[in-house]
N, CA, C and O atoms as a GROMACS GRO file, in nm:
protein
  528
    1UNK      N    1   7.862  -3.041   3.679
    1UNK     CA    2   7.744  -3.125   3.665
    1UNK      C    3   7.652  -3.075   3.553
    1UNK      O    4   7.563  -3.145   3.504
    2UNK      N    5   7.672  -2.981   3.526
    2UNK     CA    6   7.583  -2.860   3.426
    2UNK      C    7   7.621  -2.930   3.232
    2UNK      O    8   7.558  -2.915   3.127
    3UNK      N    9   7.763  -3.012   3.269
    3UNK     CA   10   7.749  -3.029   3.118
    3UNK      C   11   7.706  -3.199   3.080
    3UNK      O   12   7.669  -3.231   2.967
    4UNK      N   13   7.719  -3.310   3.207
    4UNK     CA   14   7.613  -3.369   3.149
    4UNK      C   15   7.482  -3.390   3.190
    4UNK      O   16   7.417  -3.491   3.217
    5UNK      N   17   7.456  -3.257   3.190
    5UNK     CA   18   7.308  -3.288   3.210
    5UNK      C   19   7.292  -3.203   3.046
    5UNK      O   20   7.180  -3.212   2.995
    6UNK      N   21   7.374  -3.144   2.987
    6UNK     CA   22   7.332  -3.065   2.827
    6UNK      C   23   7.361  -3.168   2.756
    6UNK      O   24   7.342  -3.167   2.635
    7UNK      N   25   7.432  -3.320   2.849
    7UNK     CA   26   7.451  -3.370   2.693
    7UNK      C   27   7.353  -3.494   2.710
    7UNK      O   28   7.378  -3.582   2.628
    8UNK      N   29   7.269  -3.517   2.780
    8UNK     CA   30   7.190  -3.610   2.823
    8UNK      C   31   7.027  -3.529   2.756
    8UNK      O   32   6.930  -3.596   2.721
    9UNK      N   33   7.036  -3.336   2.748
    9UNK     CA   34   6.947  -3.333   2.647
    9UNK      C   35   6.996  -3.316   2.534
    9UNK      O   36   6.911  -3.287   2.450
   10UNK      N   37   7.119  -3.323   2.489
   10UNK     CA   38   7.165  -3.314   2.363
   10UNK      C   39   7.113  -3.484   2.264
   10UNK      O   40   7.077  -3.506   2.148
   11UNK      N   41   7.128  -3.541   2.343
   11UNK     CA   42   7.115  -3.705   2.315
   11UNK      C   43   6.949  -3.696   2.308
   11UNK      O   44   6.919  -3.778   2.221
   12UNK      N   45   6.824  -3.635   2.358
   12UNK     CA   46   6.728  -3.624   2.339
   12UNK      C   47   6.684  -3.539   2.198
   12UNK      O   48   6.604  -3.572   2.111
   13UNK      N   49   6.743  -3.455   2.207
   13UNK     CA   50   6.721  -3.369   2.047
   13UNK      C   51   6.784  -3.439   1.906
   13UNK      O   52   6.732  -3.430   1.795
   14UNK      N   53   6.907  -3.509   1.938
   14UNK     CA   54   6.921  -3.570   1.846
   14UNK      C   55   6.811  -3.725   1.828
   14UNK      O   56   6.791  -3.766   1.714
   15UNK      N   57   6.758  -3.787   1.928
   15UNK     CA   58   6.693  -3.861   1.933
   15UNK      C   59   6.558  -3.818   1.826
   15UNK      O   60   6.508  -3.893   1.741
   16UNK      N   61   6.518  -3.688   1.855
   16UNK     CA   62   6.399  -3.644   1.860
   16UNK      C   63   6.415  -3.617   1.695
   16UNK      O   64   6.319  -3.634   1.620
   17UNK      N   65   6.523  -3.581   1.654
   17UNK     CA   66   6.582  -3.550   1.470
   17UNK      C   67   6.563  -3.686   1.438
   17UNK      O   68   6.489  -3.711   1.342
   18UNK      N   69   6.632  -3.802   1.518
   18UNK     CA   70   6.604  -3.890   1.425
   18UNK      C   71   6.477  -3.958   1.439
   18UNK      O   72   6.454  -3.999   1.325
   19UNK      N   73   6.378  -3.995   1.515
   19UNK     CA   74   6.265  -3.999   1.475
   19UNK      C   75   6.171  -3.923   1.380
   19UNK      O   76   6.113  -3.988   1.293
   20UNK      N   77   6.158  -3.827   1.386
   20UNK     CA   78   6.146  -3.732   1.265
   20UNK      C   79   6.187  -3.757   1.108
   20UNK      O   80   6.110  -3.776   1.014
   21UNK      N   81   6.338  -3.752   1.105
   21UNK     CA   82   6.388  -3.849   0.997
   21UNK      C   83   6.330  -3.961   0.950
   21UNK      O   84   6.292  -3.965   0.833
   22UNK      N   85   6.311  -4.104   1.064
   22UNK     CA   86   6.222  -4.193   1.091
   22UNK      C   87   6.097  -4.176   1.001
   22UNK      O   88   6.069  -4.245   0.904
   23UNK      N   89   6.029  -4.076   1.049
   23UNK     CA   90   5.873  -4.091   1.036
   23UNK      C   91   5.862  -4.034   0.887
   23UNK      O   92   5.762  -4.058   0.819
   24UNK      N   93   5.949  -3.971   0.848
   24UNK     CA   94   5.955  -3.875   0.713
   24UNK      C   95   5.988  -3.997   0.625
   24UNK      O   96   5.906  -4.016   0.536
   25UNK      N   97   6.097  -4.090   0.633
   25UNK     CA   98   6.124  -4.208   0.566
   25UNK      C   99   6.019  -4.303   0.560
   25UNK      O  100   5.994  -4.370   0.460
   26UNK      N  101   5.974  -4.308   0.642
   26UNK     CA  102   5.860  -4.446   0.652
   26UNK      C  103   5.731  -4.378   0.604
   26UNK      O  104   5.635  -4.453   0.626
   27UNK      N  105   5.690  -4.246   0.540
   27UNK     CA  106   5.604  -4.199   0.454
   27UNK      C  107   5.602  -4.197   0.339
   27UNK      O  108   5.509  -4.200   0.259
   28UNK      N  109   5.760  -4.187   0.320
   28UNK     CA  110   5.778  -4.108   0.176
   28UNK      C  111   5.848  -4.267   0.104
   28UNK      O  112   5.895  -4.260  -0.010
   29UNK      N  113   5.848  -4.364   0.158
   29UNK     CA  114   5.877  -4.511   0.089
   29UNK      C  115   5.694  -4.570   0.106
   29UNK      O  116   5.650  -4.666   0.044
   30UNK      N  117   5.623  -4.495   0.190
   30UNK     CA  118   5.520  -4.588   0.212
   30UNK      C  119   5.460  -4.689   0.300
   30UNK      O  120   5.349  -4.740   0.317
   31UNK      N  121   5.602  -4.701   0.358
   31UNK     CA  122   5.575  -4.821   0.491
   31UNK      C  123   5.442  -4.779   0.608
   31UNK      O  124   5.353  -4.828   0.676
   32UNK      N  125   5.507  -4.653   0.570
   32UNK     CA  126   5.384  -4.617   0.678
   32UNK      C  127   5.261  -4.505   0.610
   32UNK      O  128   5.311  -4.411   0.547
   33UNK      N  129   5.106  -4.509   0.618
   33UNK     CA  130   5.052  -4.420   0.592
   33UNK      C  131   5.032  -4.279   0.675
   33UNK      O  132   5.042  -4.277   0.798
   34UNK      N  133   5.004  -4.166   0.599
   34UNK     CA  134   4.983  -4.077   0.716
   34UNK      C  135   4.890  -4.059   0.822
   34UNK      O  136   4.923  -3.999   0.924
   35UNK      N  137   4.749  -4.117   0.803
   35UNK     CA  138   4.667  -4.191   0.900
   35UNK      C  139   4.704  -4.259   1.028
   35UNK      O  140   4.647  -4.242   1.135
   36UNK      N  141   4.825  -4.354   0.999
   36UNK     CA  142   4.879  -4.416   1.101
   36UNK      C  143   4.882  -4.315   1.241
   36UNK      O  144   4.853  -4.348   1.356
   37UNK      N  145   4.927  -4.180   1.192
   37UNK     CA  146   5.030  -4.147   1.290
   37UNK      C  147   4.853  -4.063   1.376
   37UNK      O  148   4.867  -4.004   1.484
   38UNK      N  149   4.765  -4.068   1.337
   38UNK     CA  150   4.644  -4.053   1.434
   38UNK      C  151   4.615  -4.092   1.535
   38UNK      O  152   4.571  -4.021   1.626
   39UNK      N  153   4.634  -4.221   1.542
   39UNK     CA  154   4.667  -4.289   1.677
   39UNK      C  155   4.749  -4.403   1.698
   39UNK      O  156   4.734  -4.495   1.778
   40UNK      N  157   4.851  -4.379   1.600
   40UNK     CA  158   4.943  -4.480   1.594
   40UNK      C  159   4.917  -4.660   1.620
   40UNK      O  160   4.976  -4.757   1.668
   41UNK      N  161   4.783  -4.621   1.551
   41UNK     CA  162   4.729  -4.806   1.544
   41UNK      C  163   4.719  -4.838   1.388
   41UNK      O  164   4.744  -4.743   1.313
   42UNK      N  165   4.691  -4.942   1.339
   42UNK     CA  166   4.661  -4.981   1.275
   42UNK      C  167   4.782  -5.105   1.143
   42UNK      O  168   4.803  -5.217   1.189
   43UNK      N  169   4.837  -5.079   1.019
   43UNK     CA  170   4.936  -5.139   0.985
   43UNK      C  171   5.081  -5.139   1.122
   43UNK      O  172   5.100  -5.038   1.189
   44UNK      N  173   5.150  -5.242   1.137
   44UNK     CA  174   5.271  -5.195   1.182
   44UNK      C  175   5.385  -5.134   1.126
   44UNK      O  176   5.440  -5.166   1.020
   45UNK      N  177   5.431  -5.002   1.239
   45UNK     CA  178   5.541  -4.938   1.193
   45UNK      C  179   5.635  -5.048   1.172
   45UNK      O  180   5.629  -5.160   1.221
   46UNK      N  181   5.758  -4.980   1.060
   46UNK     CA  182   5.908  -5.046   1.008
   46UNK      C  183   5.963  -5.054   1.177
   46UNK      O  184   5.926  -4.982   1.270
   47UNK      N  185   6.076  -5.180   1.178
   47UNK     CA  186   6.144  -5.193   1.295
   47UNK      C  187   6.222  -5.096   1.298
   47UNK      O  188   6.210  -5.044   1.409
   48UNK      N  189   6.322  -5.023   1.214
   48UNK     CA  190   6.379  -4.906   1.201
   48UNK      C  191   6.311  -4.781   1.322
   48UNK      O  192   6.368  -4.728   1.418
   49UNK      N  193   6.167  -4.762   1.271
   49UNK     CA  194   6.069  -4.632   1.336
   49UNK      C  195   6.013  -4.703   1.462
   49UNK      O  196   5.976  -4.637   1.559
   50UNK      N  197   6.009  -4.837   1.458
   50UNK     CA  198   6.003  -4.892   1.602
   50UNK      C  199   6.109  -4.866   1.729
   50UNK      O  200   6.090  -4.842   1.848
   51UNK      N  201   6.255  -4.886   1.631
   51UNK     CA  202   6.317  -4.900   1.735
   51UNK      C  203   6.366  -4.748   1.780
   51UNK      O  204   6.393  -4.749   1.900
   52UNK      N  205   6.385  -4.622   1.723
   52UNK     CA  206   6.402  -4.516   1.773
   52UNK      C  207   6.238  -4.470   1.835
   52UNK      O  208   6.240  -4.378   1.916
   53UNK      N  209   6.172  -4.498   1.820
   53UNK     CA  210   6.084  -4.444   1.902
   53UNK      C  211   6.044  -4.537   2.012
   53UNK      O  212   5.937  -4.514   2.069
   54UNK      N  213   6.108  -4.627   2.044
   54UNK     CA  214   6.115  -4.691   2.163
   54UNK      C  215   6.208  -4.644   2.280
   54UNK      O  216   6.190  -4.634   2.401
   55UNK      N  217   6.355  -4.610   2.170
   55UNK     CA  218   6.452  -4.562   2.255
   55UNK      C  219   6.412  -4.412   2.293
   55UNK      O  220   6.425  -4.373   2.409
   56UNK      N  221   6.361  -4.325   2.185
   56UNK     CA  222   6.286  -4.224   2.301
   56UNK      C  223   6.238  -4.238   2.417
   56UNK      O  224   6.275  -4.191   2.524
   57UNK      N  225   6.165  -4.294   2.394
   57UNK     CA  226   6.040  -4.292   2.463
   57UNK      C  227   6.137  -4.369   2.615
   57UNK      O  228   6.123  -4.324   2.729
   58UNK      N  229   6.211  -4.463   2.588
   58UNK     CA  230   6.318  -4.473   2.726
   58UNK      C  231   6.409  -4.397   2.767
   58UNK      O  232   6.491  -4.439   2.849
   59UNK      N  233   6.414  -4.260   2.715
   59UNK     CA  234   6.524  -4.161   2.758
   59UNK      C  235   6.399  -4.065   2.860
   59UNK      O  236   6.451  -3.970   2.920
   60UNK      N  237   6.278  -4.078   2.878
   60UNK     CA  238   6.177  -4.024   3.013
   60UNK      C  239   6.129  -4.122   3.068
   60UNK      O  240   6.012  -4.104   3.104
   61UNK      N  241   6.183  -4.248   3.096
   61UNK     CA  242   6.202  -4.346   3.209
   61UNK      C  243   6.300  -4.327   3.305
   61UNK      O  244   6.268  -4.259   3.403
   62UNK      N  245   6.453  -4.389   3.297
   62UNK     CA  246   6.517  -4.369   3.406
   62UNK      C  247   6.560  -4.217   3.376
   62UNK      O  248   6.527  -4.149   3.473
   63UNK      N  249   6.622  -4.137   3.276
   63UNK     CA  250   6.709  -4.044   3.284
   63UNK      C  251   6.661  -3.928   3.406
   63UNK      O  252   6.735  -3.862   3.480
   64UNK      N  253   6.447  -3.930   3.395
   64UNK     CA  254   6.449  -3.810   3.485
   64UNK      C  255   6.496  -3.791   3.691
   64UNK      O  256   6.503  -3.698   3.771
   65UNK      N  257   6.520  -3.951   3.695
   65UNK     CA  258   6.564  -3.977   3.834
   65UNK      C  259   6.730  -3.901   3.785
   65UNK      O  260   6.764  -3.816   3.867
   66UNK      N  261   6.809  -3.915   3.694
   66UNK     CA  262   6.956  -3.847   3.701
   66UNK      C  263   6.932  -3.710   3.677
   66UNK      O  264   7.006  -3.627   3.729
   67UNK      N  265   6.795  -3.660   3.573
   67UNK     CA  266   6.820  -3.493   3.634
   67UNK      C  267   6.760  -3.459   3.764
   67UNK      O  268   6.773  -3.351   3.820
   68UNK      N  269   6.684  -3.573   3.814
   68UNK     CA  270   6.666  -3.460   3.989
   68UNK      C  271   6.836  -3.474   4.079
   68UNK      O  272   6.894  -3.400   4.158
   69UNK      N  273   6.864  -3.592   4.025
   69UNK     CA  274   7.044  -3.558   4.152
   69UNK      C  275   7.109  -3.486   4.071
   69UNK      O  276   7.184  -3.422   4.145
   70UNK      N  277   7.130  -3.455   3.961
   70UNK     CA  278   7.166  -3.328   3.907
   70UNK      C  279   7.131  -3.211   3.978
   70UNK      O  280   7.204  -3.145   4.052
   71UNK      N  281   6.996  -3.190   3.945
   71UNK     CA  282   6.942  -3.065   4.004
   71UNK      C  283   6.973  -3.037   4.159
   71UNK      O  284   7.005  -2.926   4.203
   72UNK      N  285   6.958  -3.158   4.237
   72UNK     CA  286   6.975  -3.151   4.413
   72UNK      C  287   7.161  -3.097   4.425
   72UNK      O  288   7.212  -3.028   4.513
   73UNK      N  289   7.220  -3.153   4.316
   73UNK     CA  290   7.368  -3.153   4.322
   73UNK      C  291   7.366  -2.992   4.308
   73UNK      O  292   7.383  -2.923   4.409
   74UNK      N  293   7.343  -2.932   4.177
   74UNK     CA  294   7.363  -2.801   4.193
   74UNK      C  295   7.292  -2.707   4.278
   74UNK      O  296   7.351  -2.604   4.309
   75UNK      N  297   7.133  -2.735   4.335
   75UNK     CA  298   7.104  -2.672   4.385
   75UNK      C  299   7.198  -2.670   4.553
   75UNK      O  300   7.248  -2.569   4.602
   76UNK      N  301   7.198  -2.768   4.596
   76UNK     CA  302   7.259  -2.779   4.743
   76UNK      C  303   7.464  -2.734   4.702
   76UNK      O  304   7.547  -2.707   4.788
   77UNK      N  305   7.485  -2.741   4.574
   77UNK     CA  306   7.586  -2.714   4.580
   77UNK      C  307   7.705  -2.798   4.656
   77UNK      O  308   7.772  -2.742   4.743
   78UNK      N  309   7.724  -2.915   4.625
   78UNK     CA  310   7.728  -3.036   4.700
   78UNK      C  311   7.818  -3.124   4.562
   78UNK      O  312   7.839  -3.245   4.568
   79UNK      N  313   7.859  -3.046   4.456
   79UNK     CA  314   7.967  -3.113   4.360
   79UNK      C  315   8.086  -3.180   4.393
   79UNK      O  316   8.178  -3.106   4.427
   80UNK      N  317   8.103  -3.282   4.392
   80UNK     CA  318   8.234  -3.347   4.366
   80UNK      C  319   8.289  -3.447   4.260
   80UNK      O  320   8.226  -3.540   4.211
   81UNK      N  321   8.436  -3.407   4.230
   81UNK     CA  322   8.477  -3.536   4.116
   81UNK      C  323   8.411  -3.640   4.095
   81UNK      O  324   8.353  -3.677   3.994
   82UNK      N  325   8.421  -3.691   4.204
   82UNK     CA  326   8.351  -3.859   4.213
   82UNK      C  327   8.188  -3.861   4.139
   82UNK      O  328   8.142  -3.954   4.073
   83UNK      N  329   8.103  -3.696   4.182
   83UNK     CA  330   7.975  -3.740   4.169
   83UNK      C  331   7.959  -3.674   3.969
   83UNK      O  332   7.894  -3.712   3.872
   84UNK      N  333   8.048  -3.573   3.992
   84UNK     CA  334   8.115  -3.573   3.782
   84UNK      C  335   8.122  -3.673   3.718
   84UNK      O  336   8.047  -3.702   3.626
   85UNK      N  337   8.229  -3.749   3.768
   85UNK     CA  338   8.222  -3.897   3.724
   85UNK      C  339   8.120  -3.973   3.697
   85UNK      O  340   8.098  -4.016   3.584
   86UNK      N  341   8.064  -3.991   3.777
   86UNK     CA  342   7.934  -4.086   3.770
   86UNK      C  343   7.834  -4.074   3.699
   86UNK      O  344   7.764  -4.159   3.645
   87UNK      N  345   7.828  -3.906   3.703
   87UNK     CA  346   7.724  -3.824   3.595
   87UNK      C  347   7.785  -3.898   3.438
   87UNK      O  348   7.728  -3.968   3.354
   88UNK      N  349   7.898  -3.856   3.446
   88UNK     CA  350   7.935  -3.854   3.259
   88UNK      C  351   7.932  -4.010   3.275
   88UNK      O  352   7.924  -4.054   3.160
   89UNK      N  353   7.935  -4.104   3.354
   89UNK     CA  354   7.938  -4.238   3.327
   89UNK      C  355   7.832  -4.287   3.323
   89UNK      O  356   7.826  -4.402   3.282
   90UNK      N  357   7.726  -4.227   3.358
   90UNK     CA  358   7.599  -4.270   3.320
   90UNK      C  359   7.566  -4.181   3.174
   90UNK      O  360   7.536  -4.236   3.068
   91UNK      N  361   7.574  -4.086   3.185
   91UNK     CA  362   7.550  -4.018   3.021
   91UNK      C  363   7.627  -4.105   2.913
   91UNK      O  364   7.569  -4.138   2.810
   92UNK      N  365   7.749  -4.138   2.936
   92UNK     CA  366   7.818  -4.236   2.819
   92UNK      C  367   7.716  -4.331   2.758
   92UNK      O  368   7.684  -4.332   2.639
   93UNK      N  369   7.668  -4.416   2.859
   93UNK     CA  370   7.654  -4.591   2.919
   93UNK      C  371   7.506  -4.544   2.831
   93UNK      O  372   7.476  -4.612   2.733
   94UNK      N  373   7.415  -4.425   2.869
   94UNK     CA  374   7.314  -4.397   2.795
   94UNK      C  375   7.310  -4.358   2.635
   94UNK      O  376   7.216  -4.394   2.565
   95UNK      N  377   7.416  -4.284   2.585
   95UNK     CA  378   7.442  -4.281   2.461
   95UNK      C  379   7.469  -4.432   2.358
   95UNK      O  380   7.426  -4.460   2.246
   96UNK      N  381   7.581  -4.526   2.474
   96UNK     CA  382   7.607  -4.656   2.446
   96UNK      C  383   7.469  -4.703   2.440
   96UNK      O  384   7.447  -4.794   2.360
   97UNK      N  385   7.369  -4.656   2.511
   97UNK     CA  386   7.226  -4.790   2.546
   97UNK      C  387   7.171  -4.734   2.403
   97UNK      O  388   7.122  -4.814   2.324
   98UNK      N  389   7.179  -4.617   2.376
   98UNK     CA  390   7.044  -4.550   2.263
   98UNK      C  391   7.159  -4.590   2.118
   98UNK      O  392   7.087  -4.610   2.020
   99UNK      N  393   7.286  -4.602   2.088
   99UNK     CA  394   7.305  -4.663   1.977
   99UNK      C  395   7.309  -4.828   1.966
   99UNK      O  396   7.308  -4.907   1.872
  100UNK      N  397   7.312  -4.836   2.066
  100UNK     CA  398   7.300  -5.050   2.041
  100UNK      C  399   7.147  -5.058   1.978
  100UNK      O  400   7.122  -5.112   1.870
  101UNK      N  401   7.023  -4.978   2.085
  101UNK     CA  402   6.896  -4.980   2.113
  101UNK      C  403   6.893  -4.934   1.898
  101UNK      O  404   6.816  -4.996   1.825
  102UNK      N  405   6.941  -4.877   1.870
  102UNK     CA  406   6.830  -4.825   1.744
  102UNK      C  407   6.950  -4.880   1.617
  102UNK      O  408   6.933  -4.843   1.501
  103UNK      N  409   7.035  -4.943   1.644
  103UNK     CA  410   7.156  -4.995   1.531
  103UNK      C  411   7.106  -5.153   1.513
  103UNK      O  412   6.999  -5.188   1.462
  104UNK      N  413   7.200  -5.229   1.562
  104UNK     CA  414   7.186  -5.356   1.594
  104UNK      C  415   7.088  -5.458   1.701
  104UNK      O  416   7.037  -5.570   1.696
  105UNK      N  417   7.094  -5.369   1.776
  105UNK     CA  418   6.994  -5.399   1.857
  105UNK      C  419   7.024  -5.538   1.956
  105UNK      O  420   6.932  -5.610   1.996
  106UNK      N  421   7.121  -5.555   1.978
  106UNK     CA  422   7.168  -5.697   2.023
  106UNK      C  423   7.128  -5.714   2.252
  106UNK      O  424   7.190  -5.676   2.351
  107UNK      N  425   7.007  -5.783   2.230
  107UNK     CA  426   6.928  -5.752   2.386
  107UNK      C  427   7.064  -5.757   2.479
  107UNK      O  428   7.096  -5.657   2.542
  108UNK      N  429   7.142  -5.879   2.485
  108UNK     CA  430   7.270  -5.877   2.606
  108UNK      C  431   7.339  -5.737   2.600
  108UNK      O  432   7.378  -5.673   2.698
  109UNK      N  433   7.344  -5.713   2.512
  109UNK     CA  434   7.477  -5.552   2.520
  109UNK      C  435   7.379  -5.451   2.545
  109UNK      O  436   7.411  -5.359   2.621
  110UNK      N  437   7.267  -5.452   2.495
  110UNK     CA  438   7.232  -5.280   2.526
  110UNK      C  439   7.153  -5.322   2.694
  110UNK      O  440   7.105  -5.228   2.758
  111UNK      N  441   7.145  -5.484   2.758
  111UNK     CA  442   7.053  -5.494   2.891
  111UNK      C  443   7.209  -5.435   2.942
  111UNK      O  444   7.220  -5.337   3.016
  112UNK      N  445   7.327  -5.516   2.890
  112UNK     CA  446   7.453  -5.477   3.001
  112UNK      C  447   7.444  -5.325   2.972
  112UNK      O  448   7.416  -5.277   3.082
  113UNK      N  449   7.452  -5.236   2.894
  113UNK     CA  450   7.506  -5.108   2.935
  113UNK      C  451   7.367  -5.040   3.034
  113UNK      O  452   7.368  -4.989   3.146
  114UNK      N  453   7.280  -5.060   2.961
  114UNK     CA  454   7.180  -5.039   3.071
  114UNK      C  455   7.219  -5.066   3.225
  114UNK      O  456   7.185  -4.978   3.305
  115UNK      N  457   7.258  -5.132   3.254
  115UNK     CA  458   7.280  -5.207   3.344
  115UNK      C  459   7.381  -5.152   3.465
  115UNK      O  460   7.368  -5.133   3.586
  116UNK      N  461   7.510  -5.134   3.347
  116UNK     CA  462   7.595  -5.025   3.397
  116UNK      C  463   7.536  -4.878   3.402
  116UNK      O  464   7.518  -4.827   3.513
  117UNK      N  465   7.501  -4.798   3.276
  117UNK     CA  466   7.378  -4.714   3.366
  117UNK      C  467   7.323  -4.672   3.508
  117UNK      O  468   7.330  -4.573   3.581
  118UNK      N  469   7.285  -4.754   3.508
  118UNK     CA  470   7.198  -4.771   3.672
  118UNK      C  471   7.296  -4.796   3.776
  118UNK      O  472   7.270  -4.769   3.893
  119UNK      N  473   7.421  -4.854   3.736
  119UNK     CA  474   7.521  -4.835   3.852
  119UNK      C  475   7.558  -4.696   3.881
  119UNK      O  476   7.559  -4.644   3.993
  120UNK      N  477   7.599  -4.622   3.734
  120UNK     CA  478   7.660  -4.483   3.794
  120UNK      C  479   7.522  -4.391   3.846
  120UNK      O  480   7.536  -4.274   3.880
  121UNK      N  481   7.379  -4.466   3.846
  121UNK     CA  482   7.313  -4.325   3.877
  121UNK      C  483   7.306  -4.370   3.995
  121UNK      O  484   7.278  -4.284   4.078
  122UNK      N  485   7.324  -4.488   4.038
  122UNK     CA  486   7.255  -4.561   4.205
  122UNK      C  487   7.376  -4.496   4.278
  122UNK      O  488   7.342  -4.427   4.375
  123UNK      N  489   7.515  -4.501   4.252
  123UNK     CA  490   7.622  -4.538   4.317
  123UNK      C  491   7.622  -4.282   4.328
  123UNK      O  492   7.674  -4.210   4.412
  124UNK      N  493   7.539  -4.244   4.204
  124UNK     CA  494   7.617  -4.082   4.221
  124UNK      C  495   7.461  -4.045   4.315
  124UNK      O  496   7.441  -3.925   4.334
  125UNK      N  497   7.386  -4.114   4.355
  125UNK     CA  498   7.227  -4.088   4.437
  125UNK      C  499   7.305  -4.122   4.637
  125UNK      O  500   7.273  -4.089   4.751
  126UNK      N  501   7.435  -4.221   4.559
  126UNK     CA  502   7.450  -4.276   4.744
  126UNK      C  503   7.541  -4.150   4.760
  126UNK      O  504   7.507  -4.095   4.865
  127UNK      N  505   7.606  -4.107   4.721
  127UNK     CA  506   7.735  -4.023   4.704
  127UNK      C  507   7.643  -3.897   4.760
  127UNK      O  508   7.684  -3.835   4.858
  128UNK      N  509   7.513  -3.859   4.692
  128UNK     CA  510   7.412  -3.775   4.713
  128UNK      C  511   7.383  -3.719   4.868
  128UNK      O  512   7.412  -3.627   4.944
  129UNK      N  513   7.302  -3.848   4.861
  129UNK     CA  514   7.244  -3.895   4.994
  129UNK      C  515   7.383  -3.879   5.112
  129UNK      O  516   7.368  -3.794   5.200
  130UNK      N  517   7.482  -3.942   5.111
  130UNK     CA  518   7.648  -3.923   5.193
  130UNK      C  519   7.617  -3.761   5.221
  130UNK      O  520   7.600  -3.730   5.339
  131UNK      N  521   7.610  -3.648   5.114
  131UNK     CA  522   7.645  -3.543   5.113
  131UNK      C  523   7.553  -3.470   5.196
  131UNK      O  524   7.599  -3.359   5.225
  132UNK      N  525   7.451  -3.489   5.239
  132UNK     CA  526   7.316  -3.451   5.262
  132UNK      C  527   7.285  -3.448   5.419
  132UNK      O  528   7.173  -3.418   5.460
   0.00000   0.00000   0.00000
């Protein structure tokens, strides 16, 4: 359970590079002034710096409900295949949600993987709860 929960923050640090990237581009073309970023009002940011800092900013919505059954999993020591599974199938489905979310952006595919998402964390929380 220990490795996707490194790759669920691995997917945050790279998130966190490319906003950065983001914000460095949208200065150094101009789109954005450096003022902006004071309180992030005023001209609107590029959809580009919109859309990764949206998808941040949704990787500390649902993900921190999958590190507490992470954490309950290793702490109670209560691992099984099935609940591995579910882990890396929600870490996939989230990598799938954060490149649709900041590429193309197409709402049906990144609501479906989302979607699926929330199956493997609901379905590895019942598996949880079973164990408990």
């Amino acid at each position: 359970m220990i490795y996707p929960l490194f790759a669920m923050l691995l997917l945050i640090l790279i998130l966190f590079g490319a906003l950065f990237v983001a914000r460095m581009l949208a200065l150094y073309t101009e789109k954005v002034d450096l003022k902006y970023y004071e309180v992030f009002a005023g001209k609107q940011s590029p959809e580009y710096l919109t859309k990764v800092t949206n998808n941040l900013n949704n990787l500390f919505e649902v993900p921190p409900i999958f590190y507490m059954a992470v954490t309950l999993v290793l702490v109670l020591n209560i691992e099984t295949e099935t609940m591995l599974f579910n882990a890396w199938g929600f870490v996939v489905a989230r990598y799938l949600h954060s490149i649709v979310h900041i590429t193309f952006n197409n709402y049906l595919m990144r609501g479906s993987v989302f979607t699926i998402s929330i199956y493997y964390l609901v379905v590895l929380w019942l598996e949880i709860l079973e164990k408990i």
